[in-house]
Each structure stands twice: as C-alpha cells, then as structure tokens.
KOLMAR-684491 format. One record per atom (N, C-alpha, C): residue number from 1; residue in three letters; atom name; x, y, z. Coordinates in Angstrom, 1 decimal, padded with zeros to 4 digits, always signed. Each point is the difference from the previous one (the first is absolute). Layout:
<pts>
<pt resi="NUM" resn="ALA" name="CA" X="X" Y="Y" Z="Z"/>
...
</pts>
This chain:
<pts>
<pt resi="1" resn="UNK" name="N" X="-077.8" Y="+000.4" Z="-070.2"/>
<pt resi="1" resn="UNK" name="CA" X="+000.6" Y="-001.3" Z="-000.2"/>
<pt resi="1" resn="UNK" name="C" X="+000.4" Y="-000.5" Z="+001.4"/>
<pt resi="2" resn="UNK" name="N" X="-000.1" Y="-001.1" Z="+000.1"/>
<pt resi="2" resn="UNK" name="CA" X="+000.1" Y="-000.6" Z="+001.4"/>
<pt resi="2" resn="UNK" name="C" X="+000.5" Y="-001.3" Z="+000.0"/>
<pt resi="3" resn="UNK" name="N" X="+001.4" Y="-000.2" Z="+000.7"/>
<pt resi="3" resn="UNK" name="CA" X="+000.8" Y="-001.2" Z="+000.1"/>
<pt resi="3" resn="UNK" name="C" X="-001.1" Y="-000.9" Z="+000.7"/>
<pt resi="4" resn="UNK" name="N" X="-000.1" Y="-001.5" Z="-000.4"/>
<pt resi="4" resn="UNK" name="CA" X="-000.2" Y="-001.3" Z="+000.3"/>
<pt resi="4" resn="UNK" name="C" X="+000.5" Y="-000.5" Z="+000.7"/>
<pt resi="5" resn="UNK" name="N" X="+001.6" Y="-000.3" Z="-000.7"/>
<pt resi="5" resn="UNK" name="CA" X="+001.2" Y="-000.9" Z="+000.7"/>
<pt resi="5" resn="UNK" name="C" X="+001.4" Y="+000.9" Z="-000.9"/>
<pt resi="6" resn="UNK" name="N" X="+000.6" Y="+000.7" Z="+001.4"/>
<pt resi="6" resn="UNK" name="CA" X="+001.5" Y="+000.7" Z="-000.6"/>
<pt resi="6" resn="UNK" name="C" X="+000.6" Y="-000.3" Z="+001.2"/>
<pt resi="7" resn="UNK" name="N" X="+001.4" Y="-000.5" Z="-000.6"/>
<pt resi="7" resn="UNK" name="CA" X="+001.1" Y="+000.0" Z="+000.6"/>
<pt resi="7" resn="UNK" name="C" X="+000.5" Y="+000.7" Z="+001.0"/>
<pt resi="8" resn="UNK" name="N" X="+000.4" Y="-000.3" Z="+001.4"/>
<pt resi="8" resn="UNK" name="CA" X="+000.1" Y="+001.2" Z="+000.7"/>
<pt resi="8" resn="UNK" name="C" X="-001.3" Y="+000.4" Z="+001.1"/>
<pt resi="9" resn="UNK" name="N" X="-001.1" Y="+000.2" Z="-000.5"/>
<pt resi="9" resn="UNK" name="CA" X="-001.2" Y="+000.4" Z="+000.5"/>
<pt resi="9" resn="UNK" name="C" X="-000.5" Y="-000.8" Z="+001.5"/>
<pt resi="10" resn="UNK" name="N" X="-000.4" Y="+000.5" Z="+000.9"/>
<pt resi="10" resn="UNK" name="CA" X="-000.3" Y="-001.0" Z="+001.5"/>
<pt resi="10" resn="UNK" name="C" X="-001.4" Y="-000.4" Z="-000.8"/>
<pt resi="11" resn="UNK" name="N" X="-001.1" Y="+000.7" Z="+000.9"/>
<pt resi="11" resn="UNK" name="CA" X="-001.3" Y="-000.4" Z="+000.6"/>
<pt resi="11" resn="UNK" name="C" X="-000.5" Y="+001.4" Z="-001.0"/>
<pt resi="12" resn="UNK" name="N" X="+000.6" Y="+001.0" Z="-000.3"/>
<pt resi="12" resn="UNK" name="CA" X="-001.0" Y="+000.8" Z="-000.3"/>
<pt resi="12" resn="UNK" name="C" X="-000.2" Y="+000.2" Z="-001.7"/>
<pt resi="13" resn="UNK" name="N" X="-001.2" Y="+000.4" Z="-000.3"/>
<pt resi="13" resn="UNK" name="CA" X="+000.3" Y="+000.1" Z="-002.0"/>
<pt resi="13" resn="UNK" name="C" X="+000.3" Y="+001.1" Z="+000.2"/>
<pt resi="14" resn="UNK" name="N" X="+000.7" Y="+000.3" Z="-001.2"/>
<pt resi="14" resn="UNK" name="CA" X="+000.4" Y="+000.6" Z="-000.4"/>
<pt resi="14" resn="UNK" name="C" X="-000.7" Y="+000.9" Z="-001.5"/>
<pt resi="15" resn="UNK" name="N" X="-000.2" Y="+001.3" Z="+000.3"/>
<pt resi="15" resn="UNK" name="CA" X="-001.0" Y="+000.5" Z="-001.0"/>
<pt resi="15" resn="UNK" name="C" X="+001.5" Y="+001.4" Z="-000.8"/>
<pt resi="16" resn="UNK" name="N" X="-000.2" Y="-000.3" Z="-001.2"/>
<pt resi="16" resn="UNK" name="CA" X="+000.6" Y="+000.9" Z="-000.8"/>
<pt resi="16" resn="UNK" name="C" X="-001.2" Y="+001.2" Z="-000.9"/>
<pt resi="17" resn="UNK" name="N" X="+000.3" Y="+001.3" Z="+000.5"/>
<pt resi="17" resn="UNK" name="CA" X="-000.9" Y="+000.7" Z="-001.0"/>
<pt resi="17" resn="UNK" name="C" X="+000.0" Y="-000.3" Z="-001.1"/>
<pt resi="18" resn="UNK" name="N" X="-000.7" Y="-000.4" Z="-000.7"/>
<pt resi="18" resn="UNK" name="CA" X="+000.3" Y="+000.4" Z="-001.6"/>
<pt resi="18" resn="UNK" name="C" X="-000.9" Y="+000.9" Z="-000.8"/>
<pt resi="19" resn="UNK" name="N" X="+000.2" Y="+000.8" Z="-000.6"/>
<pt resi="19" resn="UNK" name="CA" X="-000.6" Y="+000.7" Z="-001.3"/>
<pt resi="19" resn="UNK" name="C" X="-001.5" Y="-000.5" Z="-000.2"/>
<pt resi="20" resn="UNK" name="N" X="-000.8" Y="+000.5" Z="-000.3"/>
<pt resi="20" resn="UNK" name="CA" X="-001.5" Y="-000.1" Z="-000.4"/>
<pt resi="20" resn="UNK" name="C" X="-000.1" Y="+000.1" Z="-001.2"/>
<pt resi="21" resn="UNK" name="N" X="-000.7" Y="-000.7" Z="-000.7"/>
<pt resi="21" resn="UNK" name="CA" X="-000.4" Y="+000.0" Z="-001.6"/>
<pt resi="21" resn="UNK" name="C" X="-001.4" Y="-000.5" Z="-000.2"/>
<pt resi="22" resn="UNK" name="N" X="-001.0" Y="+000.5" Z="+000.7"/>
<pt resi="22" resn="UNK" name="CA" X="-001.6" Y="-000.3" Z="-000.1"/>
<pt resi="22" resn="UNK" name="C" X="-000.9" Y="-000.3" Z="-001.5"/>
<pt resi="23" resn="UNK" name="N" X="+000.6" Y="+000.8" Z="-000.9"/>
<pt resi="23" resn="UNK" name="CA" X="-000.5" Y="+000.3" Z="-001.5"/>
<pt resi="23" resn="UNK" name="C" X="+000.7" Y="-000.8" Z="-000.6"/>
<pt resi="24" resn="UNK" name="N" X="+001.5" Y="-000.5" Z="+000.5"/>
<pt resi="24" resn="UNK" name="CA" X="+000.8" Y="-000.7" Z="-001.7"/>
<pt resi="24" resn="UNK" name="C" X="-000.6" Y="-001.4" Z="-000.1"/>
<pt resi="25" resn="UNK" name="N" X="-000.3" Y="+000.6" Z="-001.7"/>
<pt resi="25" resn="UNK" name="CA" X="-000.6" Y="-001.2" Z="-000.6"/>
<pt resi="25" resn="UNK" name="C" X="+000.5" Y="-001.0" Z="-000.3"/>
<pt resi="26" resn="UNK" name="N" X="+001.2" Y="+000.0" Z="-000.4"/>
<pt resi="26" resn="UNK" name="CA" X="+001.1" Y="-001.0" Z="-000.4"/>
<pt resi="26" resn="UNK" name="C" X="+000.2" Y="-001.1" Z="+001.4"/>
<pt resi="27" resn="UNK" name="N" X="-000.4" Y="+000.8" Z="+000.7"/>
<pt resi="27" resn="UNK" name="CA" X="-000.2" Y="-000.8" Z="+001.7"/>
<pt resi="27" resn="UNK" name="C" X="-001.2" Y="-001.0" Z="+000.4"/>
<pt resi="28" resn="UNK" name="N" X="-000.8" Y="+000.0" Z="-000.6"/>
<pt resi="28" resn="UNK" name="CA" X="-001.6" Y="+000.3" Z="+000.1"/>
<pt resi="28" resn="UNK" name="C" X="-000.1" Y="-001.4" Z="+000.5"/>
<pt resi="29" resn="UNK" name="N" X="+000.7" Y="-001.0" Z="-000.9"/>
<pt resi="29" resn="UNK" name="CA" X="-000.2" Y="-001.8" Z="+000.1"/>
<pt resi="29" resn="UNK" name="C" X="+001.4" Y="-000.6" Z="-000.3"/>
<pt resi="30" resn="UNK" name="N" X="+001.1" Y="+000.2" Z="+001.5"/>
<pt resi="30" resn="UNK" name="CA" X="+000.4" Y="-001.0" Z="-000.2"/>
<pt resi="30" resn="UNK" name="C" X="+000.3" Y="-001.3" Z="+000.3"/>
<pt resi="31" resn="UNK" name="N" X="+000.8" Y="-000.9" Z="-000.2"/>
<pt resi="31" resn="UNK" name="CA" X="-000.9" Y="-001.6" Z="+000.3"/>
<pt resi="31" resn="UNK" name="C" X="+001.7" Y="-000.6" Z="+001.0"/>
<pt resi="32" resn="UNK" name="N" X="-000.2" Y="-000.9" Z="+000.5"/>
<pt resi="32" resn="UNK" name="CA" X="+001.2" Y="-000.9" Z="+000.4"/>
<pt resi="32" resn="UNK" name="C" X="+000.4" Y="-000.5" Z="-001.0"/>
<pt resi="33" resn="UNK" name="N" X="+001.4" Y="+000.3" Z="+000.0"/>
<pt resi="33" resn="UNK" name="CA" X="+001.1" Y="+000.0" Z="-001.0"/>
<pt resi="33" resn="UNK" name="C" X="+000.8" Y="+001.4" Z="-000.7"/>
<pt resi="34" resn="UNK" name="N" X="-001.2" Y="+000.6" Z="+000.0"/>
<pt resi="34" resn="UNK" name="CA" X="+000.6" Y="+001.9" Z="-000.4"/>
<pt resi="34" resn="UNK" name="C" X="+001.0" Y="+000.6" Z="+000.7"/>
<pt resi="35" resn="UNK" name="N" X="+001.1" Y="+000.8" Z="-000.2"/>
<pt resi="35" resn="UNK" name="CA" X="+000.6" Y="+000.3" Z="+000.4"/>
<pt resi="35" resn="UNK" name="C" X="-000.4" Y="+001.3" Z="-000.1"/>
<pt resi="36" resn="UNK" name="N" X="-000.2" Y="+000.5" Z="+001.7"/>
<pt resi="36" resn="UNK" name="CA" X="-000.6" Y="+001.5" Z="+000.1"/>
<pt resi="36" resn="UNK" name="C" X="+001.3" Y="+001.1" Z="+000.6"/>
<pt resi="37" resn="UNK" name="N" X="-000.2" Y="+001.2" Z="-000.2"/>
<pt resi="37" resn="UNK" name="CA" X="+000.9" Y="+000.8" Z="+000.8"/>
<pt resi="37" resn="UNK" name="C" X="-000.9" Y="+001.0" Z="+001.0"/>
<pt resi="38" resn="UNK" name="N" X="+000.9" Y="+000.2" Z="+000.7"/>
<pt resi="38" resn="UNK" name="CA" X="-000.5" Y="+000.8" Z="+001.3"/>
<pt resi="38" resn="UNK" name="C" X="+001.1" Y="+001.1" Z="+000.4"/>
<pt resi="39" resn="UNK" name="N" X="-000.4" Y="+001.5" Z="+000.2"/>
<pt resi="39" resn="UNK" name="CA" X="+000.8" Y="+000.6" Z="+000.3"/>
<pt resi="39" resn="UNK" name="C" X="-000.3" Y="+001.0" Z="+001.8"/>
<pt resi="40" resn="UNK" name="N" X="+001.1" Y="+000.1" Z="+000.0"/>
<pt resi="40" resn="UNK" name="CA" X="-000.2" Y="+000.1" Z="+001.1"/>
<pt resi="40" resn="UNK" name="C" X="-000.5" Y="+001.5" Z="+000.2"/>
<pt resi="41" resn="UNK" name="N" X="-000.8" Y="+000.3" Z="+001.5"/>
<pt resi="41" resn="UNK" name="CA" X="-000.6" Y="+001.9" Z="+000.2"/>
<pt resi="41" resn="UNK" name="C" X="+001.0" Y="+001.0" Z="-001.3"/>
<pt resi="42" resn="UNK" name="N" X="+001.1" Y="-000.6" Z="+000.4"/>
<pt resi="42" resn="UNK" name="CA" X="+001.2" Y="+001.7" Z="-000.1"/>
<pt resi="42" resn="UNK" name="C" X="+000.2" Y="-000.8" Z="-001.4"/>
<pt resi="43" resn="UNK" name="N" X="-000.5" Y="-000.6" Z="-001.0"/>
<pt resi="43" resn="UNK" name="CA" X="+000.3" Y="-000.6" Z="-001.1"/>
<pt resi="43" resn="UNK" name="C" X="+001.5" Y="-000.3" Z="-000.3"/>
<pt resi="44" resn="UNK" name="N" X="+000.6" Y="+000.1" Z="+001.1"/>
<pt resi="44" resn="UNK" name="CA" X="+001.8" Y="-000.2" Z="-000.1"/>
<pt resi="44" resn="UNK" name="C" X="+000.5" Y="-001.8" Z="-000.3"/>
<pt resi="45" resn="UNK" name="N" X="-001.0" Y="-000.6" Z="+000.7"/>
<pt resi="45" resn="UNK" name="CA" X="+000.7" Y="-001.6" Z="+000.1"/>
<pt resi="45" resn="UNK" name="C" X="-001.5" Y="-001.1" Z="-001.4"/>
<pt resi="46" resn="UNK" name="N" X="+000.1" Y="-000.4" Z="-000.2"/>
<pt resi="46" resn="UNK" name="CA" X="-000.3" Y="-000.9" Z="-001.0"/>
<pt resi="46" resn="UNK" name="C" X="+000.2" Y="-001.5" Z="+000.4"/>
<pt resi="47" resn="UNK" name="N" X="-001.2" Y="-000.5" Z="+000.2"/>
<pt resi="47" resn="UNK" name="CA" X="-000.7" Y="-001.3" Z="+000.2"/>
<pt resi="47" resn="UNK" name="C" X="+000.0" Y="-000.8" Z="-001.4"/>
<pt resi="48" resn="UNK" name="N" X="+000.3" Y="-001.2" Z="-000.4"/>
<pt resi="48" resn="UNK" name="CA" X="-000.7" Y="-001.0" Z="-000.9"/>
<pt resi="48" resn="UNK" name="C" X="-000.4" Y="-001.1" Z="+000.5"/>
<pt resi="49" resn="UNK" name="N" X="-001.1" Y="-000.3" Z="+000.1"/>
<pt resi="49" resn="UNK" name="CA" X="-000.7" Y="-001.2" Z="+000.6"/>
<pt resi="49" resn="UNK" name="C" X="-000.2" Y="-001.0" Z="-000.8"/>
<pt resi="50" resn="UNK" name="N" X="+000.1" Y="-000.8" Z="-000.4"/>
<pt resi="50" resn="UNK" name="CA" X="-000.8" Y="-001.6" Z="-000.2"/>
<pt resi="50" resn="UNK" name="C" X="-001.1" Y="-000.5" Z="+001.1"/>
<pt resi="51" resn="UNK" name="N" X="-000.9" Y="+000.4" Z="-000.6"/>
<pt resi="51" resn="UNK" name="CA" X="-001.3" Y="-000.8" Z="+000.3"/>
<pt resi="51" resn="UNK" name="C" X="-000.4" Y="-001.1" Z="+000.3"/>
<pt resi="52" resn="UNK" name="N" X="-000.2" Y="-000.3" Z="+001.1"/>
<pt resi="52" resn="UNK" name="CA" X="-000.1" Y="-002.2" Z="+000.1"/>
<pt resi="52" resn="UNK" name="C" X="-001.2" Y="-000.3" Z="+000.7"/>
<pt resi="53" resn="UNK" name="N" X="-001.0" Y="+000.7" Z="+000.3"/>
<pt resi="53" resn="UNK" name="CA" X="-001.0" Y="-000.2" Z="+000.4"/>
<pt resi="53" resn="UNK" name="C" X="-001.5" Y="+000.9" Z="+000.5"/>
<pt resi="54" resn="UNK" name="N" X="-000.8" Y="+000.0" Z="-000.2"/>
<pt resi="54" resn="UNK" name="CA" X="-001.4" Y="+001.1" Z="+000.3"/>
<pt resi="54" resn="UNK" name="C" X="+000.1" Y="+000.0" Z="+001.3"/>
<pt resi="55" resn="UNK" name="N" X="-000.3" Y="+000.8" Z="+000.7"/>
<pt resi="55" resn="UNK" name="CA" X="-000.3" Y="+000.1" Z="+001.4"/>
<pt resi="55" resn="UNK" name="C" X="-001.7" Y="+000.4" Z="+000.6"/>
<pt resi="56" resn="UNK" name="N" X="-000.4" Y="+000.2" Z="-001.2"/>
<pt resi="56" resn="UNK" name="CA" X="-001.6" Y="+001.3" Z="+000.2"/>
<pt resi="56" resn="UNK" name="C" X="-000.1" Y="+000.1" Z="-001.5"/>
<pt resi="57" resn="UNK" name="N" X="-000.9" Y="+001.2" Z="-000.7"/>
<pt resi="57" resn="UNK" name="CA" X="-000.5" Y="+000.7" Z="-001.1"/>
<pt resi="57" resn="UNK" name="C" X="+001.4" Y="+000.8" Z="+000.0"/>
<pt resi="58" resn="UNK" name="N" X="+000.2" Y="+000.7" Z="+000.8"/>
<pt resi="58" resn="UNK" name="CA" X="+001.4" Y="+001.4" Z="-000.2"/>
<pt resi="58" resn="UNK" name="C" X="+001.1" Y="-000.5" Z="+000.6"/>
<pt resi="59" resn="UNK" name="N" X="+000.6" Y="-001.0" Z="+000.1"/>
<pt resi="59" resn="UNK" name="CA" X="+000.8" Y="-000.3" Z="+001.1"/>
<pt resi="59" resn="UNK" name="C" X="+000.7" Y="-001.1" Z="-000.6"/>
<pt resi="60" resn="UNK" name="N" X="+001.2" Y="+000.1" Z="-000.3"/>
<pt resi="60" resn="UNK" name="CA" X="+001.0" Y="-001.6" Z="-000.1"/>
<pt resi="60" resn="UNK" name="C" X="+001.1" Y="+000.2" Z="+000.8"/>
<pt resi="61" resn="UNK" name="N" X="+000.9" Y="-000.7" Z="-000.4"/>
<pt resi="61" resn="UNK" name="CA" X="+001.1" Y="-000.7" Z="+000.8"/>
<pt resi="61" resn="UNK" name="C" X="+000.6" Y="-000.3" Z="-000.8"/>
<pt resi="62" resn="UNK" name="N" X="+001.8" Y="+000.3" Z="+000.0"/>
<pt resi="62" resn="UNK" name="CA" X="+000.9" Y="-000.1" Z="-001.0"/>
<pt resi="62" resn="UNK" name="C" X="+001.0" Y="-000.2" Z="+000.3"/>
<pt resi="63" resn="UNK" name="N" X="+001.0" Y="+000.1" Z="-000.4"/>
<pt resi="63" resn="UNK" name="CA" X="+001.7" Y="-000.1" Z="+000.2"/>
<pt resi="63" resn="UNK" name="C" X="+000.5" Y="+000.9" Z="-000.4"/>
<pt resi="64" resn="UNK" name="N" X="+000.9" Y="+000.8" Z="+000.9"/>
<pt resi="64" resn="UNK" name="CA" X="+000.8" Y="+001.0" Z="-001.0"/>
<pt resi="64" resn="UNK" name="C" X="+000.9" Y="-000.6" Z="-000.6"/>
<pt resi="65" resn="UNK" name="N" X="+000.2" Y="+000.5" Z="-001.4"/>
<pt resi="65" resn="UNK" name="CA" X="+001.0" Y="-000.3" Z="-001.1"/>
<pt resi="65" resn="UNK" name="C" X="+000.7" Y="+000.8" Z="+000.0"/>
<pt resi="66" resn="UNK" name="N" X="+000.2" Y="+001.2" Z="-000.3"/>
<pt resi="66" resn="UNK" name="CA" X="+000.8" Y="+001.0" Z="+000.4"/>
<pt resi="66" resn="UNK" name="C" X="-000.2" Y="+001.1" Z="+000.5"/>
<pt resi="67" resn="UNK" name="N" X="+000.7" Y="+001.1" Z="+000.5"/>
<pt resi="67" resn="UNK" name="CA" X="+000.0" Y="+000.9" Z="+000.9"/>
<pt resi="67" resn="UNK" name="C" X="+000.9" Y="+001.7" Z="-000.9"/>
<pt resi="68" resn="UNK" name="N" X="-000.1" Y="+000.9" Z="-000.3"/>
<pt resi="68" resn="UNK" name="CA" X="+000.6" Y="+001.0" Z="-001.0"/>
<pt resi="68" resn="UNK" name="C" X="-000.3" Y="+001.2" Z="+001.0"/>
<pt resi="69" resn="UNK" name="N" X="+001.1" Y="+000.8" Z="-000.2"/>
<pt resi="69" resn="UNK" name="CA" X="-000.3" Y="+001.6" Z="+000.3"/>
<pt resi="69" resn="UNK" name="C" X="+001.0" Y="+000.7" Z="-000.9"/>
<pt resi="70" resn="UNK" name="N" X="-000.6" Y="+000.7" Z="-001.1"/>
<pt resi="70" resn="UNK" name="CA" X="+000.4" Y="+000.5" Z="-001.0"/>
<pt resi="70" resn="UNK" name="C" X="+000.9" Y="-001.1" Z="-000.2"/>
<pt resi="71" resn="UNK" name="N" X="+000.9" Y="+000.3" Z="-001.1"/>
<pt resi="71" resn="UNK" name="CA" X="+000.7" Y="-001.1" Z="-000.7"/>
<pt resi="71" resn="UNK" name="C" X="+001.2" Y="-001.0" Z="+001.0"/>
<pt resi="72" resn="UNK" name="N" X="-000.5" Y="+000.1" Z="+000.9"/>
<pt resi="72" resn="UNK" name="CA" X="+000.6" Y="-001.4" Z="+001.6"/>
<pt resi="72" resn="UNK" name="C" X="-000.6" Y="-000.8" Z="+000.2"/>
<pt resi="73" resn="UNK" name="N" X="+000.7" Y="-001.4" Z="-000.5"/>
<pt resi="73" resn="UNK" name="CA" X="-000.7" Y="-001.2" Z="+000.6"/>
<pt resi="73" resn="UNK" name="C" X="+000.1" Y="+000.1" Z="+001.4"/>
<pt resi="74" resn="UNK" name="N" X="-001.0" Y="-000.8" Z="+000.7"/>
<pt resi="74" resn="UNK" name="CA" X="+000.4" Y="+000.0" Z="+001.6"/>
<pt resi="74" resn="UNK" name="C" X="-000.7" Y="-001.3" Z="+000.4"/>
<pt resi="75" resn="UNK" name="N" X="+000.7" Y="-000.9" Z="+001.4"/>
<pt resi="75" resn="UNK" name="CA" X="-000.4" Y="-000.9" Z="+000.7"/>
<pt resi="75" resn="UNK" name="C" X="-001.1" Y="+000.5" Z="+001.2"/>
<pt resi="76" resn="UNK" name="N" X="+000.3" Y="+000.8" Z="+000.2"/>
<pt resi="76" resn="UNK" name="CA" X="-001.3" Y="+000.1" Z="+001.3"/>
<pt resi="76" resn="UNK" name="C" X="-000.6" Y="+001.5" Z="-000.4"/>
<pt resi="77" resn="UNK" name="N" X="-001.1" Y="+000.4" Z="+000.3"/>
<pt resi="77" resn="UNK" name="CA" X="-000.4" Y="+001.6" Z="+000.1"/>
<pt resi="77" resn="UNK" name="C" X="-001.2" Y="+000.1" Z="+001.0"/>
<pt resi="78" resn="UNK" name="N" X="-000.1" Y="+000.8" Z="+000.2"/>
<pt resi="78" resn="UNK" name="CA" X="-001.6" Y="+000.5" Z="+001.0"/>
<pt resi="78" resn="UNK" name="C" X="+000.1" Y="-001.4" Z="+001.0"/>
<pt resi="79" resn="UNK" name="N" X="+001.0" Y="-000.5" Z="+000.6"/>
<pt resi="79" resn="UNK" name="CA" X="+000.2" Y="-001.3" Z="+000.7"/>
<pt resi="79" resn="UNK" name="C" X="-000.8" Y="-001.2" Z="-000.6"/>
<pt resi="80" resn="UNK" name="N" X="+000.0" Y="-000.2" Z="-001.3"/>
<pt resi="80" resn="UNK" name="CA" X="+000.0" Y="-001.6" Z="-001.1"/>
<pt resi="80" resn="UNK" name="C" X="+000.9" Y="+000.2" Z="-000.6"/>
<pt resi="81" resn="UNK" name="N" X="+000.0" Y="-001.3" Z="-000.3"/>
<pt resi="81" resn="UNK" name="CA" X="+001.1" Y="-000.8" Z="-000.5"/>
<pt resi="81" resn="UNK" name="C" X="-000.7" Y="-000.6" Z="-001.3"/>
<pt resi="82" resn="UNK" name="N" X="+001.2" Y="-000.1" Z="-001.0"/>
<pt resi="82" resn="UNK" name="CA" X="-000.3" Y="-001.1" Z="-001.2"/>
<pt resi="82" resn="UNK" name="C" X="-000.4" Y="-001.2" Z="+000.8"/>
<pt resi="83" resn="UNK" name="N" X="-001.1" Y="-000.6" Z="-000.7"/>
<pt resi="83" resn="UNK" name="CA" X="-000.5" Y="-001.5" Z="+000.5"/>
<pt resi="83" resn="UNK" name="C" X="-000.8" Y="+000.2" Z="+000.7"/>
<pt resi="84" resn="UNK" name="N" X="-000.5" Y="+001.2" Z="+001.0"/>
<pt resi="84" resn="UNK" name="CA" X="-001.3" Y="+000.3" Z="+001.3"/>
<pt resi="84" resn="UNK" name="C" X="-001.0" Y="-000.3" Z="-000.8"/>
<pt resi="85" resn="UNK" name="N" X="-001.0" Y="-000.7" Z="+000.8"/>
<pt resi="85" resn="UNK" name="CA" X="-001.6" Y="-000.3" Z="-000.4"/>
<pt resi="85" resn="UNK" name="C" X="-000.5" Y="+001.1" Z="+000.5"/>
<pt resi="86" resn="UNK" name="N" X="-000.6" Y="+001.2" Z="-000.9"/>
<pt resi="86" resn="UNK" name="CA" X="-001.3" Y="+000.8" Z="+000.1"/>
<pt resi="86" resn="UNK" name="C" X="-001.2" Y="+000.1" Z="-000.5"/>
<pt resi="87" resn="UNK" name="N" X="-000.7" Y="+000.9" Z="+001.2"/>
<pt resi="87" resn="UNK" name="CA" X="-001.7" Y="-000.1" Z="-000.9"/>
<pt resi="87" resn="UNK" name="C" X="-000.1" Y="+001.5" Z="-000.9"/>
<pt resi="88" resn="UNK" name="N" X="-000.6" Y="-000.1" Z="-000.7"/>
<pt resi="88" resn="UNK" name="CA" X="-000.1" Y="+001.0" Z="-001.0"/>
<pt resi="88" resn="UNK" name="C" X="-001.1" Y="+000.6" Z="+000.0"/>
<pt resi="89" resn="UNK" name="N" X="-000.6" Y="+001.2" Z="+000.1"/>
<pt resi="89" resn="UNK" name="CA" X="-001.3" Y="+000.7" Z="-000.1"/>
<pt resi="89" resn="UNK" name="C" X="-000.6" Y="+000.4" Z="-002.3"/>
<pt resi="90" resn="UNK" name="N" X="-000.5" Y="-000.4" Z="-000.2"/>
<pt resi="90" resn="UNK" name="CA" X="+000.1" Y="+000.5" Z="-001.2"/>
<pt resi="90" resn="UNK" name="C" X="+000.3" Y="+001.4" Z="-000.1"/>
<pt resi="91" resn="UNK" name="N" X="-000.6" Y="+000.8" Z="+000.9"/>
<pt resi="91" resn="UNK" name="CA" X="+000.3" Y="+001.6" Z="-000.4"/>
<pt resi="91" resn="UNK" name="C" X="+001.3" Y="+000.1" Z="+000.5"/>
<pt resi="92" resn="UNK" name="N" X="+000.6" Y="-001.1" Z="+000.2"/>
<pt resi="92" resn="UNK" name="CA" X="+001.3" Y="+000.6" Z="-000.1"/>
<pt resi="92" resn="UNK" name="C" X="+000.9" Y="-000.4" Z="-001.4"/>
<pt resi="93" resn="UNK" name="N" X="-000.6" Y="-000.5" Z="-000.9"/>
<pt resi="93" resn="UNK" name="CA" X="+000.6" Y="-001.1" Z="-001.2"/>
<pt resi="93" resn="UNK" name="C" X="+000.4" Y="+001.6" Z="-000.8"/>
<pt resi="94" resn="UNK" name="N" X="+001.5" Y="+000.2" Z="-000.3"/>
<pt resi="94" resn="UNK" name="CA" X="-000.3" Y="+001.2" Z="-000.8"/>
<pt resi="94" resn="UNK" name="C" X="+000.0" Y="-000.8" Z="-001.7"/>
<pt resi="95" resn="UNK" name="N" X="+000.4" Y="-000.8" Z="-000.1"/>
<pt resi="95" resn="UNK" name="CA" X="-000.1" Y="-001.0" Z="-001.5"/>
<pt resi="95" resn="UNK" name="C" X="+000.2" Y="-000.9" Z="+000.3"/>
<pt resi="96" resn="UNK" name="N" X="-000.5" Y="-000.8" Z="-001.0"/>
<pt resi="96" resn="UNK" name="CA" X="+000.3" Y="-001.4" Z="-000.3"/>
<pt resi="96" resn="UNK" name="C" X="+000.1" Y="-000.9" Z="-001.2"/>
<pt resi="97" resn="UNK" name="N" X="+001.1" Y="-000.7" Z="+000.2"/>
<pt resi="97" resn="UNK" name="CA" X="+000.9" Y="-000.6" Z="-001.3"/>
<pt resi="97" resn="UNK" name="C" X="-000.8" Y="-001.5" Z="+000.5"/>
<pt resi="98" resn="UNK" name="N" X="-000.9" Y="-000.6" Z="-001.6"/>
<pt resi="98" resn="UNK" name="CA" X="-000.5" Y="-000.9" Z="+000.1"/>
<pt resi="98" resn="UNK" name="C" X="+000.8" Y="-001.0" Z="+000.2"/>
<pt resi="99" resn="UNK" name="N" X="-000.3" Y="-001.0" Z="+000.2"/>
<pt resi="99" resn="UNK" name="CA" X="+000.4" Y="-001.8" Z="+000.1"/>
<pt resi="99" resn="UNK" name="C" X="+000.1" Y="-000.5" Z="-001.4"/>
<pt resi="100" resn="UNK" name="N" X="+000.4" Y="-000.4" Z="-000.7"/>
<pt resi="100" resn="UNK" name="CA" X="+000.4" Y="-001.0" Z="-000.7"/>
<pt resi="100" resn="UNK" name="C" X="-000.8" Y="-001.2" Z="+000.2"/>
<pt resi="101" resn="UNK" name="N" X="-001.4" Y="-000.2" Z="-000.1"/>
<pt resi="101" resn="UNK" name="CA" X="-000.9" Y="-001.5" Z="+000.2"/>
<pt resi="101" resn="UNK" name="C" X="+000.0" Y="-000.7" Z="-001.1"/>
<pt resi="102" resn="UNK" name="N" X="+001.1" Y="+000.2" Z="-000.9"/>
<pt resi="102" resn="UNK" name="CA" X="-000.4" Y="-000.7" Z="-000.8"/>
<pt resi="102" resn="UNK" name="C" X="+001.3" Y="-000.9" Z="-000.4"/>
<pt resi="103" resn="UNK" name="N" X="+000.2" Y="-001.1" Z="+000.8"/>
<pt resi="103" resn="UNK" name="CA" X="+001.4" Y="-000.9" Z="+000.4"/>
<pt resi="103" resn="UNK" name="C" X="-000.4" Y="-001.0" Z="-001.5"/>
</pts>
C-alpha cells in the first residue's frame, strides 16, 4: 500500500508493507465503492479503505476510513492517517465488504 496524498509527508511516497493475499477469493473483484481491508506485514495494525477509483486491472486508490490494532481505534499508524489517499495492490485486499449500489 502506498500513500498518494498524507498529511505530513514532503516529496517522498510513502510505502507501507502490507500482508499478501494472492489466492483470496473474496478479493478477487473488487469495485470503487467497496470497502477493503489491508493488514499490515506483522498483521498487528488494520487498514479499512473505501475505494474511490481504478488506477490499472490490480490497482485502486482509496481513503482510509479507519485504522485498528487489536481492539484500538487509532488516528495515525505505519505514518497514515485517517483521511490519506492510498493506492492499493489487489494482493494486498485481505477482504472485502461490498458497496451498497443499490441507492
């Protein structure tokens, strides 16, 4: 996972390991609007993303929505913040909670 636009950040991106999930199926297709999670190498810190745009076939761009390490809300981890625009690799999507397209 790789910051976009985070708070703080100069000139350089910013790359957060995250967890690999090459096989999950539940991962396989998801779309802008989904809300994906990403965890990090040491599986300690917990990503939720909202989805807001394709970047490629494997690749979007999201907003973090929230941030967890075990049962602790938190405002910043791995140096993001609630609200940072990131890109997302699909093999890093460890699930995803569909969208609601039906307004």
């Amino acid at each position: 996972m790789q910051a976009r636009f985070a708070r703080g950040i100069a000139q350089t991106p910013l790359t957060v390991a995250a967890r690999e999930y090459p096989l999950a199926e539940e991962a396989a297709n998801p779309e802008v609007g989904d809300m994906v999670t990403i965890y990090s190498l040491d599986l300690a810190t917990e990503f939720n993303i909202r989805l807001n745009a394709a970047a490629g076939p494997d690749l979007w761009y999201g907003v973090i929505y929230s941030i967890s390490r075990g049962t602790e809300m938190l405002v910043v981890a791995e140096g993001l913040e609630l609200d940072d625009v990131v890109s997302v690799r699909r093999q890093e999507i460890a699930s995803v909670a569909k969208a609601d397209h039906h307004h």
